[in-house]
N, C-alpha and C positions, 0 to 999 in steps of 0.2 A: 484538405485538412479534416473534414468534419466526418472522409473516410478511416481518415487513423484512428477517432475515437470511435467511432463506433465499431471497428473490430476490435480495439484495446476492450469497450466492453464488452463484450463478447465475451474474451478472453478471462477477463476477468471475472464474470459469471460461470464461467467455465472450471476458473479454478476453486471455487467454493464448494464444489460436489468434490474433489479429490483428496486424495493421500497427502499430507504434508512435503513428501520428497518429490511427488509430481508437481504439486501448488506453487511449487519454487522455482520449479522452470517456467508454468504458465505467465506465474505472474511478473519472473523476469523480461520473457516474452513482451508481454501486455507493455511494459518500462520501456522497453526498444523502440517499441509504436508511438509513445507516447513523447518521449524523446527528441521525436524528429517534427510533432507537432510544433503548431508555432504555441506560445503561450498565453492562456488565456483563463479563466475563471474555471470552467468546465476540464479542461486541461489539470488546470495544478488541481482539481479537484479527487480527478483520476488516478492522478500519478502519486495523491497521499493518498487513496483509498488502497490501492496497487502497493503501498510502500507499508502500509499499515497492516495488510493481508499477509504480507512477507514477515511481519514481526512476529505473528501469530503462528504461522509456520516456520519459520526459526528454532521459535520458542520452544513448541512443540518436541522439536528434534535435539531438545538440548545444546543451540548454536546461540547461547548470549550475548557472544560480543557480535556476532551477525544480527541480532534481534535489535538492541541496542543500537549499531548505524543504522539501520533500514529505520527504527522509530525516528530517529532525530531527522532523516529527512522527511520522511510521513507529516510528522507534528510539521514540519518546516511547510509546507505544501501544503496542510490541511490549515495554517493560519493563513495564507498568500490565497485561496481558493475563495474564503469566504462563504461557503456550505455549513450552513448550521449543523446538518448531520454529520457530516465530514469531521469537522472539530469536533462534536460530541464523541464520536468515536475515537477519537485522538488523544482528548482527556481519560477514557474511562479506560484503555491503554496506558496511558501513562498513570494511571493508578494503580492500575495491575502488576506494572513493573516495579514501581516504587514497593510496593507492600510484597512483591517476591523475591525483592534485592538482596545482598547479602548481611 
C-alpha cells in the first residue's frame, strides 16, 4: 500500500510543473493509484490534494462543472483526511470559487 502512495506522489508533484491539459491526466493517474489503496488518513489526504489540483486545472481550461465535481470530492476528502494544510487549501478553494461564481 504504502507503494501506491508514494508513486501517487510522485505523480502528483509531477503534475504541478505542467500544462493544465497534461495536469489532468497526471493527476487522474495519481486518483487511479490512490483508488486502489486501502483508506487511511494519508490516503484521503492525497486523494483531496489530487482532487483539489484537478479543480485548479479545470478551472483553468474553463471546464466549471468539471471544477465544481472534482471540488466537492476534494473538500469531501480534505475534511475525512484530517491535514490541517489539506483543509486549508480546500477552504481557500472554496473561496475562490464562491467569489468567481455566477
Amino acid at each position: 500500500m504504502q507503494r501506491l502512495l508514494d508513486q501517487a506522489a510522485e505523480i502528483l508533484q509531477d503534475a504541478r510543473d505542467t500544462a493544465p491539459a497534461e495536469a489532468i491526466g497526471k493527476l487522474k493517474e495519481a486518483l487511479s493509484l490512490l483508488e486502489a489503496a486501502r483508506p487511511s488518513s494519508e490516503r484521503d489526504g492525497l486523494m483531496a490534494l489530487a482532487y483539489l489540483r484537478l479543480v485548479q486545472a479545470q478551472k483553468r481550461l474553463g471546464n466549471l462543472a468539471e471544477a465544481e465535481r472534482a471540488f466537492m470530492l476534494g473538500y469531501s476528502y480534505a475534511r475525512t483526511s484530517r491535514e490541517d494544510r489539506v483543509r486549508r487549501f480546500a477552504e481557500k478553494l472554496r473561496e475562490e470559487l464562491e467569489s468567481s461564481g455566477p
